[in-house]
N, C-alpha and C positions, 0 to 999 in steps of 0.2 A: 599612388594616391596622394594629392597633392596636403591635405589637413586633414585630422578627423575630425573636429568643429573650429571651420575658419569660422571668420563676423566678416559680415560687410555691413557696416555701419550705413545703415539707412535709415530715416527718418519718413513720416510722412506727416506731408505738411496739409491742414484741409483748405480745402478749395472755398474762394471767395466769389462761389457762382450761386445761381438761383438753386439750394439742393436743400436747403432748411424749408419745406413744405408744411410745415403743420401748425395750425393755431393761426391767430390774426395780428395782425401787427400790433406791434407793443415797444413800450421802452422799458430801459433794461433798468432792472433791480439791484444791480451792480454798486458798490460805493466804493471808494478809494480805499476805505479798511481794508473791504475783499480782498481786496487785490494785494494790500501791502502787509496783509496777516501770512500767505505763501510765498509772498517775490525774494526773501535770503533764500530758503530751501525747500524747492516747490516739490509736491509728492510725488509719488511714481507715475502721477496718470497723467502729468505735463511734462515728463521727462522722454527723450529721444527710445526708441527701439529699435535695436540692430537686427539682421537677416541674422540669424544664427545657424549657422549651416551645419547640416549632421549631412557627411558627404563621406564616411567610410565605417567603419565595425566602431557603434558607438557603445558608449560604456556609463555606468552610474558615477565613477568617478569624474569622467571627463565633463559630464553635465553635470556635475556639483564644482569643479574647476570653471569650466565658462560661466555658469550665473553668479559664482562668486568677482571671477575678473568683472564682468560688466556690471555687478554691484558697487563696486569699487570705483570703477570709471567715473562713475555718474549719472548711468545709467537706470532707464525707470522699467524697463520690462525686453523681451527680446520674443521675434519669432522666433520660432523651428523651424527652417527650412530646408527639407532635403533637397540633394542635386544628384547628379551624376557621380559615381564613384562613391553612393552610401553599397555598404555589404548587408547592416540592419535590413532585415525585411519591412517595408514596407506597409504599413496599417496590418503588422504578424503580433502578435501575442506580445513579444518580446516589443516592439515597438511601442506599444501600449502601455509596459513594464517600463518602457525608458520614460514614456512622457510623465506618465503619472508621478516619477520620483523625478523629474522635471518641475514640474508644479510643487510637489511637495515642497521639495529643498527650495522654491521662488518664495513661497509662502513663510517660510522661517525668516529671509531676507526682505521679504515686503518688496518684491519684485513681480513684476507680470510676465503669463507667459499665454501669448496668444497662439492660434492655430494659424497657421502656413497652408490653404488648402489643397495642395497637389504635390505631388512628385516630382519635381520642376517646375515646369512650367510651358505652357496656358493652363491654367484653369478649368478643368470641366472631363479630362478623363479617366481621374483616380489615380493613374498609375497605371494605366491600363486594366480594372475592373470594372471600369462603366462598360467599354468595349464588349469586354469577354460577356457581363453578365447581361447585355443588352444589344446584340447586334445590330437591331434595328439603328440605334442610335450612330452607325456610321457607314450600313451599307444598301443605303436607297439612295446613294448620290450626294452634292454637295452643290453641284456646277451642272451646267450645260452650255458645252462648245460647239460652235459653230462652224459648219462644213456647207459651201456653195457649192453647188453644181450644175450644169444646165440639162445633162443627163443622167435619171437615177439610176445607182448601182444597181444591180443585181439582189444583191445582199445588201435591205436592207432592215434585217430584224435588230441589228444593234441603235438604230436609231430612235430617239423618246420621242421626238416632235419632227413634223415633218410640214412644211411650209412652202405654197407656191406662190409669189408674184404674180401678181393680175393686175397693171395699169397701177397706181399706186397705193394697192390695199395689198395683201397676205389672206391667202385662205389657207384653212389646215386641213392637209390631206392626209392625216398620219392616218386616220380607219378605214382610206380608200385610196394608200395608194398603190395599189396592184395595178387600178385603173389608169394611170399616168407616166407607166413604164413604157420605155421607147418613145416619150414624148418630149420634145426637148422643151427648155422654158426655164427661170428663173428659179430653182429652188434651192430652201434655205435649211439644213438638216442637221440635226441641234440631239448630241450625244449628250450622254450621263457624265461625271465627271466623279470620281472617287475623292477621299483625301486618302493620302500611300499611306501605307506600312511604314511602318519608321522605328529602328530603334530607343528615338527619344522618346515613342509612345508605349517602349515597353514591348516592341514586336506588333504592336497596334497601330492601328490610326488616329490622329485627332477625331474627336463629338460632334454632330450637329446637335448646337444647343437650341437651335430653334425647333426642332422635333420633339412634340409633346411626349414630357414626360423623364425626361433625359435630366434636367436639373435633379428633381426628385431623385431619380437614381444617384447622382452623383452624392449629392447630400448623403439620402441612405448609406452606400459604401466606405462616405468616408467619416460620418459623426459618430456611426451606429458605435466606434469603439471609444471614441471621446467622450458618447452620452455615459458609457458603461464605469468610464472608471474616472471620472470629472466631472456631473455632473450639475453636482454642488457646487462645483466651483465657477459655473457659470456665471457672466456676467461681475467674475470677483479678481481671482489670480488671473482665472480664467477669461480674460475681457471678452474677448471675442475672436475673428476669422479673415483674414486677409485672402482676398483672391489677385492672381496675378495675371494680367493682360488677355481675359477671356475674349473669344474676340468669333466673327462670323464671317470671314476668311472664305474666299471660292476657294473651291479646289480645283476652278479651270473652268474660264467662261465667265458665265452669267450665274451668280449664285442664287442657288434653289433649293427648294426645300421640299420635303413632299405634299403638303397641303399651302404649297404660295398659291396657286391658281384659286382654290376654292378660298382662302380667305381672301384673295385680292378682288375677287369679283364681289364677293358678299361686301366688301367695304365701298369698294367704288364702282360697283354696277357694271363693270363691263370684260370682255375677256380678256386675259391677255397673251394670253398665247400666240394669235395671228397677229399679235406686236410687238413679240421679241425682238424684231428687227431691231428697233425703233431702241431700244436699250446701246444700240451699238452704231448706228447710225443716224442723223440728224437730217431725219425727215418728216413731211407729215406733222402730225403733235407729239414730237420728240418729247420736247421739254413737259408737257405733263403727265406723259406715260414713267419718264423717267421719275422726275418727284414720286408719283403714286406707287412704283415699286419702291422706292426707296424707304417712302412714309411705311409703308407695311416691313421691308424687311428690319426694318428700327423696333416697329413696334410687338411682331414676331421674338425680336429681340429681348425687349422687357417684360411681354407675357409670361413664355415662356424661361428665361433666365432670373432676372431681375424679380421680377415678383414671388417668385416660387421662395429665393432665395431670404429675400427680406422677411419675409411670410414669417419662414423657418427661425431665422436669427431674432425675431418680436417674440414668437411663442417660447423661444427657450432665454430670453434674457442674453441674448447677446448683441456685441454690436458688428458688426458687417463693416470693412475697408478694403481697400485696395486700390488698383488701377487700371486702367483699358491703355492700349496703345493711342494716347493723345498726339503721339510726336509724331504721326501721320499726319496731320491734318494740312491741308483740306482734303488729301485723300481719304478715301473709304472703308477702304477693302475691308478691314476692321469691324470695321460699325458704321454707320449713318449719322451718327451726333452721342459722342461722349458722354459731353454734359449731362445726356438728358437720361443714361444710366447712373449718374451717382444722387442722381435724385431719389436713388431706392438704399442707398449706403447709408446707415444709421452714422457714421462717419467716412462724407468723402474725403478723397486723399489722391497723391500723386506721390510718384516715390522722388526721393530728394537727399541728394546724401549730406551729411552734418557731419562735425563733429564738436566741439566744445561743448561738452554735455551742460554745464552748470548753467550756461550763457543760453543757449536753445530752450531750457526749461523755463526758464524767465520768461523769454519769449512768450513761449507757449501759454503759458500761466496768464500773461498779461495780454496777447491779443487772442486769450478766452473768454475773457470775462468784457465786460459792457457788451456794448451793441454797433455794430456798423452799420446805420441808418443814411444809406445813400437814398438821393432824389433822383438819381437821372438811370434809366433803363435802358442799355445799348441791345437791341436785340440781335440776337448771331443770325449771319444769312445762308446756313445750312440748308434750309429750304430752296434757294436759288442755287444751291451749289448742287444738290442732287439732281438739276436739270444738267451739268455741265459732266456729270461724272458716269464713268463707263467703267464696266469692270474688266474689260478688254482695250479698251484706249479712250481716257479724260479727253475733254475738249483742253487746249492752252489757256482758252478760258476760267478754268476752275483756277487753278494758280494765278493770273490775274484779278480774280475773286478773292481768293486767299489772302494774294498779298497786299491787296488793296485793305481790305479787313485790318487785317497785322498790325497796318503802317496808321490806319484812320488809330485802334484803341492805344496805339504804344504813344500818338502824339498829344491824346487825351490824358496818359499816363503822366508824360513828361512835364503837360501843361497843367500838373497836380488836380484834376478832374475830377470828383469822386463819383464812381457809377459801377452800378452790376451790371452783368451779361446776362442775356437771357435767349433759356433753350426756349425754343416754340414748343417742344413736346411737355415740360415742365411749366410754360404757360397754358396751354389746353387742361391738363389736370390739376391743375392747383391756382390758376388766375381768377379774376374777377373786379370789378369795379365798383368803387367804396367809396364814398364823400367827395368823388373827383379825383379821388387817387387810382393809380393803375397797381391792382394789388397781385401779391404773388406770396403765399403762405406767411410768414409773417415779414414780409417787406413789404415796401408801398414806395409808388413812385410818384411823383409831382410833374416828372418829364418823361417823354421817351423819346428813343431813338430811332431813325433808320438810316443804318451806315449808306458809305457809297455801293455803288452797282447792287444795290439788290432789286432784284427785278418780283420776288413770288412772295407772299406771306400765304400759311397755312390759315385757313378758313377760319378756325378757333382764336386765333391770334387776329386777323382781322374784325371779328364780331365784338371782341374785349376793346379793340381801338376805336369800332366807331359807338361805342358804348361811353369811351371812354371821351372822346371827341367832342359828342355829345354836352358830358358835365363841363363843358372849356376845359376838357386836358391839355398841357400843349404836347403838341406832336413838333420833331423836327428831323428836317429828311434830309438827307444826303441823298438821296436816291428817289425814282417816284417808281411801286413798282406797280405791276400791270397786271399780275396774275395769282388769282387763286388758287391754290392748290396747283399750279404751276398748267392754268387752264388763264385766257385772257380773261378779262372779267371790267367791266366800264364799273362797279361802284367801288374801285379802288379812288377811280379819278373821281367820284365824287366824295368820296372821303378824304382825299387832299387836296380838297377846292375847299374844304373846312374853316372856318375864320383863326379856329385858334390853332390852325395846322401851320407851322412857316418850313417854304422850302430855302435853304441855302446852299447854292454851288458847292465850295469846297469848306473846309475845315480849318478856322486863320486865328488867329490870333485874339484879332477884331469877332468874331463870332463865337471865341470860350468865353470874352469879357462881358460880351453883350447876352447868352444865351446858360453858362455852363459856369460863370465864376461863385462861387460861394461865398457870401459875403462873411459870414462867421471864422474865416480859414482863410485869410489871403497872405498868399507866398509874394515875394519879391528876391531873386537871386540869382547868382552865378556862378558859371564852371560845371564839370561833374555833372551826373546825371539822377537828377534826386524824384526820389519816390517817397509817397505817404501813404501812412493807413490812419487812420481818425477813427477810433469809437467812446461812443457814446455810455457815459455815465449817469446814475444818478445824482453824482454831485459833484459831476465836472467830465472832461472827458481825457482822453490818452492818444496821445500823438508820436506816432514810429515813421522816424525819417530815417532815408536810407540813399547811401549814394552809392551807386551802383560803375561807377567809373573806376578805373583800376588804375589811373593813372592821372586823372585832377582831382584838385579838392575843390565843394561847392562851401560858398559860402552865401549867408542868406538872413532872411527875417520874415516871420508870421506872425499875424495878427490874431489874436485872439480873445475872444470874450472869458474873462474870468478875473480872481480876484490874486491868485498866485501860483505861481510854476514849480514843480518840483520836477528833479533830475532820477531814473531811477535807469541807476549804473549795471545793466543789465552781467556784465563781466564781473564785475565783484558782490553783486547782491546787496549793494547800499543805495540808500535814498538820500537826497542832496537836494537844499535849495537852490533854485537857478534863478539866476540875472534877468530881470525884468525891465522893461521902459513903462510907463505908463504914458498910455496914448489916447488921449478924450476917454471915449468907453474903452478903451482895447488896450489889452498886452501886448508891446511888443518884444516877439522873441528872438533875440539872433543866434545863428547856430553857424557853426564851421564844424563839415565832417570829412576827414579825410577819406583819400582814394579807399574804395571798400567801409568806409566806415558808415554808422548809425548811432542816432539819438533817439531814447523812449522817454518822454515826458507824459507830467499831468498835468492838466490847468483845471483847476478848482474854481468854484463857483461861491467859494468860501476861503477867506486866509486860511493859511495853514500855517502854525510855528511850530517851534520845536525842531526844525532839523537846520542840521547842520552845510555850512557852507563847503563846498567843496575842496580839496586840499589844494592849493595853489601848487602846479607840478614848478620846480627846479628852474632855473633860467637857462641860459646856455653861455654860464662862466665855467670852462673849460677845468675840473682838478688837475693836478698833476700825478698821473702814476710813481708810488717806489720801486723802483725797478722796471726790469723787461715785460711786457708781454711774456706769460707761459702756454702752451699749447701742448696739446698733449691728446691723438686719440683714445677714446675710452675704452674699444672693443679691437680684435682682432680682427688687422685686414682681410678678405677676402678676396678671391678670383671663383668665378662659376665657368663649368665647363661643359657645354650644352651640345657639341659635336662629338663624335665616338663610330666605330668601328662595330658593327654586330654581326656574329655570324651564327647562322641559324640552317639545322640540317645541312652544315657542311658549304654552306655558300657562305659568302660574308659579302656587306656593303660597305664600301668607304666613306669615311668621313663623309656620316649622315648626321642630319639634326638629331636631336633626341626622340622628339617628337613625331619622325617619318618613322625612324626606327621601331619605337612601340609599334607606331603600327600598323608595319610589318611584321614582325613577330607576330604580331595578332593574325593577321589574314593567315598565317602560314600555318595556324594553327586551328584554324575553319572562321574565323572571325571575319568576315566582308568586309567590314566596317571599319576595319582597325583595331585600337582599345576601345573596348566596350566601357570603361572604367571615364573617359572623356564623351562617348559618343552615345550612351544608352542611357535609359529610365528602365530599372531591373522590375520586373513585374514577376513580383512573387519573390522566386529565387531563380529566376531563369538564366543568371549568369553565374550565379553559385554553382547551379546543376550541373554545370557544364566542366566543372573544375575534378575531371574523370582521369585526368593524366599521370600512366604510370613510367613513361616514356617520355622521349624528346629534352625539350630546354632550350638552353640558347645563351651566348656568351657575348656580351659589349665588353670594348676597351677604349678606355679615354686616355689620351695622351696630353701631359703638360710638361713646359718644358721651364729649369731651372738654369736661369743663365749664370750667374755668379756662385762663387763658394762663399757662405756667410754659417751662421750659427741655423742651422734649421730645428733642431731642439721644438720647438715651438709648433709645429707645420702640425696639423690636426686633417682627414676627412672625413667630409660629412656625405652619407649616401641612407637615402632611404630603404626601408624595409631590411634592418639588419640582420631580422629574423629569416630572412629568405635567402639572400645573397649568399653566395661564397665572392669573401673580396681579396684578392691580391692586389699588390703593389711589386712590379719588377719582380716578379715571378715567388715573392714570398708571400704567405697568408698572412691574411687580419683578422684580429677578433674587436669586434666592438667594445668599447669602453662599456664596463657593464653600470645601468642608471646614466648616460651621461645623454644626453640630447641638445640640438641646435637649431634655431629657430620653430620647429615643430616636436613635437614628441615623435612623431615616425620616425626621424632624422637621426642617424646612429651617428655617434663621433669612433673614429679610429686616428691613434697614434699611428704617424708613420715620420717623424723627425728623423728617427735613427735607420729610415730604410730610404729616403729618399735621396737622390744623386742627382749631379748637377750636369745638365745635358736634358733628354727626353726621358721622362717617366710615363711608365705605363700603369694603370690601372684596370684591372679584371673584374666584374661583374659579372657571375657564373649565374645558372639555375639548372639543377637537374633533379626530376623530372620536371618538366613543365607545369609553371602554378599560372591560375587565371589571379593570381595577385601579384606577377611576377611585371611589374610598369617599369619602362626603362626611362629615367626621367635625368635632369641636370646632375650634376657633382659637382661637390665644393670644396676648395684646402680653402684652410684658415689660419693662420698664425702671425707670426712678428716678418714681414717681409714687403717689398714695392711690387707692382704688377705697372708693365709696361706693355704698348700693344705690338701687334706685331700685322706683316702680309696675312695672317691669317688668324685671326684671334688675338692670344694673347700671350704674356711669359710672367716670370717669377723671375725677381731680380735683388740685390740688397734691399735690406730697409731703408727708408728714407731716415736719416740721421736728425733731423730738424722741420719738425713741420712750420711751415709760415700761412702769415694771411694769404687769401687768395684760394681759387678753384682745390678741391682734393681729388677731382679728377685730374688734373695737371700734376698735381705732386704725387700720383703716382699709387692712389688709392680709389680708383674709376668704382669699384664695387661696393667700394662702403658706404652702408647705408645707414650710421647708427647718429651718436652724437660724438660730437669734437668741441674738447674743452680748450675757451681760453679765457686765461685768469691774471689779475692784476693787482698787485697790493695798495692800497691807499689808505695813507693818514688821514682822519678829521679829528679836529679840532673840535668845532663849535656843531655839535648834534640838536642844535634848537630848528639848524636849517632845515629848507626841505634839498634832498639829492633826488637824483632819478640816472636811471643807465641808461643811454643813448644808443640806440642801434643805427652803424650807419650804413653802408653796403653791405650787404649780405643775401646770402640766396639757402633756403632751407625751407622745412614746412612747420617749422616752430624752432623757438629760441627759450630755455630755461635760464632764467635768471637764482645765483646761488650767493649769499651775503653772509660771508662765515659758515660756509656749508647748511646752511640753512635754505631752503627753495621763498626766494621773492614772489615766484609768478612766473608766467608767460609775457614773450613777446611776440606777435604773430601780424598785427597791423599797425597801419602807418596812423602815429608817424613815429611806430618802432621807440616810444618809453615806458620803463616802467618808474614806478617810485619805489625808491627803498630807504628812505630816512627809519622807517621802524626798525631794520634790520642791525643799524648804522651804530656802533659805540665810538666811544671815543676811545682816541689811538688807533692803532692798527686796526685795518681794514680788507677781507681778502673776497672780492667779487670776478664773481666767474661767470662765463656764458656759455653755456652750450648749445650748440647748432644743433639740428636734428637732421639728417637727411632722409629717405624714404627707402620702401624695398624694389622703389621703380629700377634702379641701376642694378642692385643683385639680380633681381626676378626677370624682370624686363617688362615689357615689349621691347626687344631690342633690334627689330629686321623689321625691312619695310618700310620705314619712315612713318610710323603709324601718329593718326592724330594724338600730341602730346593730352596727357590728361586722361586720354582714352582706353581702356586694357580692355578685351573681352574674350575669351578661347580661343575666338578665330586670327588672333593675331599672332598663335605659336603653331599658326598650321601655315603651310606652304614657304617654307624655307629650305628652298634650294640649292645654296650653298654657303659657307663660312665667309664670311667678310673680312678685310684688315678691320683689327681692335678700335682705330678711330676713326670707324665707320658706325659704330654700334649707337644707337640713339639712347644718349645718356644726360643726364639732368648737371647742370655745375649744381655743386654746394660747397658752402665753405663761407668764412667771414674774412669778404671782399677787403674791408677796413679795418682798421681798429674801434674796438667801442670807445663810447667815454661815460664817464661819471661826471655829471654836469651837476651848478648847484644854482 
């Protein structure tokens, strides 16, 4: 078991679409106080929340250990979220035991602790309890797949729907076709479709959450213990409930639900059955039968899900987040339109991972407060895209739709445009037309859009346009489209024969200037690729530029209405006045932000004194070091050894991954699957139960090999579950160091310096009898030595006598992951100056900066300075840096060539054979150059 509460630092960031539905537009009551009364140290409720993962036998200690570390971090609240490989039951007694002294100990801390709604993940089957306590809810179907034939089987009672071609219509012969047998002819016969059994559902299947009824249940099962022993805490430690990528997913075919026919007729009058075809093939009136399923299965979607759910979280004071699988888009399968569910999330969100807790709370804090008061309304062309998409085979069309879409908002983006998106279905419920404006809960538009290639708008979205057309709204089209509800319709073409309607070809330059420029907000710049957000104050507003290039700096000037700028240095939590031009009426402001980097300013509607100018950073007059560079790693190297020998019942397999190996052992021990430990959602205790073994076991051997004779003294292993093991080295026993652990609390250290020999060492990991806790996972030596690779992995060689600048993969430490100090002594003289430490090549995911052992800060972007004249006395002077490297080179992805960046389960499965050592896909780190202390 890999952690008993890892973190995965996740963040969720909310979405800047049409999902703020309620009340009428307004401007914000916001003033610069607000905002700069939180921005040094903003509360918990602007601060990051991490995944907190309860993924093995959790304990009251370990949950008073994790909320104190991410108290510490900087951290404002954390899920709970179980995974795969918790032992805790499940929404059991004891699980309820765990949260509530979860929340208590949060509460002492002034930390949040929200609810994580499922047992993994998707969302919606408890754990496997919806399932059990509701069968309905997964076994009338999901799909229906389609079977052509020109003569009917025999047998055909397995069939739902049964369809003959006639000329080019469908009639349904499913109540009479007895009468059609031995008759040859066109038919189309359209089976049920289950979702499987699946371990990860707990021995269950995935929910139809479009089957009434089915949220409720979910809810019931999984609150009813939250309501019992938290209910107070609602709405407080307690925020609220995160759901994860709920989603309405075929299960094969055409997805269906048991009442689509009868609500698809009662909404659009006609049947659909004898035009299932027509879902999968593009004929006939494809295109509006397609929409009109789609429009239903969306809105099946939020009756039944969405609404139940927000219902719930309004009556108990909570708030509602999470995310849907947005990263399909413009596919479906998913959902029909995202967006237009998080218009029920009392906070939408996407997940987004972070980290610089202090700097994101700023953030947060700062683009919380005023108001984002765009003019221009892009609306999404999901509507035309549900005519192009099949749940058996999209037209190529839909992805030319897509990317057309993509390419039209990202260059609105670029050419700093300010506009919302807008869902059609969140337009039908909450739009309307106000003073000429195009309104949408408390937004309002002065423009609207329609991108390129859309060809359909929904009925409700049409009616609000030429209402709004009407009052000279302006419309402007990229696109002219033709059909309602994805049916042809001529009063579109009289609705953009409109005076104040303008069509233009494409998207230029000349058409942002003339149609989309903002005059209060004009940009002029170059390089890098810079992004804004602009909200609106009551006595001024706050402007977040960002350049998103990882490799130019942009530099630049915006114009602005006000009377002065302030800088608010989101990484330090200070406020600074910034450097102004004054221009007729206007501010002008120049900014240079390096590669990755960002600016938050204010511009006030009113002078502002009293603050202070910014510290002029250091020049680039080179000091002169006394002395060498020192270098020095902080921690003991390591080697991981992830290939091994297992024999179980008397066979053994050769030099197997680790990961084959588990699971194997597993299968051999009735496990299908493998480890259930990596592959299941324990429902109940259905994996515990099974741990009956009075017999059996099973023995791995990892071999490493020591090439030189040196001082090994030092050499430590780390192996998890010390409690279970019997471990030998070269055929003698180990006992764990008693309290000592390594990276994880699982993680047993054993001495073995005085048993290990120079040649091939073996290692034994025994189990007898057989335990369902018995995982056969990596092994690690750790001590004072180099690791060089080899045909097959890797070896154990002298330590390196002298580290230098340059790669610590090269020199000879590929696994270390931690920090590597180097230190420099300098004289100053005159401490009135300002100094700052220069980073120059370097490769790491953070740089600590130390000034007389004292910590300066961080360096982590360009252009890599920090300042440290506070730090700075006179005379001697000892500045250090330490690199940080990651547990990417310990842990891995290390096979496959997996996308860098990327790590997910699936990339420690199917590893078929050991590689040479540099072959292994490993990150450099180390300081490329020498720093300097510049003044």
């Amino acid at each position: 078991m890999r952690k008993l509460l890892s973190i995965i630092i996740a963040s969720f960031s909310t979405l800047f679409f049409l999902t703020n539905c309620q009340g009428n537009p307004s401007k914000s009551k916001d003033s610069f106080k607000d905002l700069e009364a939180g921005f040094t140290n903003p509360s918990s409720d602007y601060r990051t929340a991490p995944l907190a993962v309860w993924n093995s036998k959790v304990t009251n200690a370990e949950v008073e250990r994790t909320i104190q570390e991410l108290k510490d971090a900087g951290f404002g609240g954390l899920f709970v979220h179980p995974r795969p490989g918790l032992i805790t039951e499940y929404m059991s007694d004891e699980w309820y035991s765990l949260y509530k002294h979860a929340i208590d100990y949060a509460k002492e801390k002034d930390i949040k602790v929200w609810i994580y709604d499922e047992n993994s993940y998707p969302s919606g089957f408890a754990g496997g309890h919806v399932p059990e306590e509701m069968p309905e809810s997964y076994n009338q179907g999901q799909g229906l797949a389609l079977e052509k034939v020109n003569v009917l089987p025999e047998n055909t009672a397995d069939y739902f729907i049964c369809l003959k071609k006639e000329g080019e219509n469908w009639i349904d012969i499913t109540n009479k076709i007895s009468s059609y047998r031995n008759t040859e002819g066109e038919y189309y016969l359209y089976k049920k479709t289950y979702y499987g059994r699946s371990d990860w559902y707990g021995g269950y299947s995935y929910v139809d959450v479009m089957v009434k009824g089915v949220t409720e249940k979910f809810l019931e099962v999984t609150m009813k213990g939250y309501e019992k022993i938290a209910k107070e805490d609602f709405g407080k430690t307690l925020p609220g409930i995160f759901s994860d990528e709920p989603n309405i997913q075929t299960s094969g075919g055409l997805r269906w639900t048991p009442d689509l026919f009868s609500v698809f007729k009662q909404k659009w009058g006609y049947d659909l059955k004898p035009l299932l075809p027509l879902l999968e093939e593009e004929v006939g009136n494809w295109k509006e039968v397609r929409h009109n399923y789609m429009e239903t299965l969306l809105q099946l979607f939020i009756d039944r899900w969405s609404k139940p759910f927000h219902q719930y979280c309004e009556q108990n004071n909570l708030k509602w987040t999470g995310h849907y699988w947005e990263h399909g888009w413009p596919y479906m399968n998913d959902g029909p339109d995202n967006m237009a569910m998080y218009a029920w999330h009392q906070v939408p969100a996407i997940d987004m991972l972070f980290n610089q807790n202090d700097y994101y709370a700023r953030l947060s804090l700062a683009l919380s407060k005023g108001k984002q008061n765009n003019q221009i309304l892009v609306i999404e062309p999901n509507s035309t895209l549900w005519s192009y998409y099949s749940h058996t085979k999209s037209s190529p069309k839909l992805m030319e739709i897509g990317q057309a879409f993509q390419s039209f908002v990202t260059d609105l983006e670029k050419n700093q445009v300010e506009y919302d998106l807008g869902s059609e279905n969140i337009i039908k419920d909450h739009g309307t037309v106000e003073d000429g404006k195009f309104v949408i809960g408390q937004a309002s538009y002065s423009v609207v859009v329609l991108p390129p290639m859309m060809e359909t708008l929904n009925k409700p979205t049409f009616d609000l346009l030429r209402k709004f057309v009407e009052k000279s709204g302006k419309l402007i089209c990229f696109s002219a489209p033709n059909r309602l509800d994805g049916a042809k319709d001529s009063k579109l073409s009289e609705l953009l024969s409109a005076q104040s309607v303008i069509s233009v070809p494409t998207l230029t330059k000349e058409i942002i200037q003339k149609y989309f420029e903002n005059k209060d907000c004009l940009f002029t710049f170059t390089g890098g690729d810079l992004y804004h957000q602009r909200r609106e104050f009551a006595d001024g507003e706050l402007l977040f530029l960002v350049n998103s290039s990882m490799n130019e700096v942009t530099r630049g000037t915006v114009l602005l209405k006000g009377k002065s700028v302030l800088k608010l240095d989101a990484m330090q939590g200070k406020i600074y006045e910034y450097p102004v031009d004054q221009k007729e009426e206007n501010l002008s402001v120049h900014f240079e932000l390096e590669p990755a980097g960002s600016l938050l300013l204010y511009c006030s509607h009113k002078t502002l004194n009293g603050y202070e100018k910014e510290p002029v950073l250091a020049g680039n007059t080179r000091l002169i070091p006394e002395g060498d560079l020192q270098i020095k790693r902080l921690r003991e190297n390591a080697l991981t050894i992830d290939f091994c020998d297992v024999t179980i019942k008397g066979k053994t397999i050769k030099n197997v991954y680790f990961a084959q190996a588990a699971d194997a052992t597993f299968r051999e021990y009735g496990f299908v699957n493998g480890n259930p430990w990596n592959t299941s959602v324990q429902y109940k205790r259905n994996i515990l139960d099974r741990d009956t073994f009075t017999t059996g076991g099973f023995t791995t051997s990892y071999h490493f090999t020591v090439k030189d004779k040196f001082d090994y003294s030092t050499m430590k292993l780390v192996a998890e579950r010390p409690e279970i093991f019997k471990v030998k080295i070269n055929g003698e026993t180990l006992s764990a160091t008693p309290g000592a652990w390594w990276l994880d609390r699982s993680f047993g250290v054993y001495s073995i310096g005085d048993k290990v020999k120079q040649g091939i060492n073996t290692i034994e990991m025994s189990v007898s009898p057989m335990s369902i806790y018995a995982e056969i996972e990596p092994l690690y030596v750790i001590g004072d030595f180099s690791v060089v690779p080899e045909k097959k992995g890797w070896s154990i060689t002298t330590p390196v006598e002298k580290l230098t600048l340059g790669s610590w993969k090269e020199q000879k430490q590929p696994f270390y992951s931690w920090e590597v100090s180097y230190t420099k002594e300098y004289s100053i003289d005159d401490i009135n100056r300002s100094y700052t430490v220069q980073l120059n090549a370097w490769k790491g995911t953070v740089a600590e900066v130390y000034v007389n052992e004292v910590k300066a800060g961080i360096i982590a972007f360009d252009p890599y300075r920090l300042d440290i004249t506070s730090l700075l006395k006179q005379g001697k002077n000892i500045v250090e840096v330490r690199v940080i490297g990651s547990h990417k080179n310990l842990l891995g992805p290390h096979y496959n060539n997996p996308v860098p960046g990327l790590a997910s389960p699936w990339h420690w499965k199917n590893i078929k054979q050991q590689i040479p050592g540099n072959e292994y896909q490993m990150c450099d780190y180390g300081l490329m150059e020498d720093f300097d202390v510049v003044e």
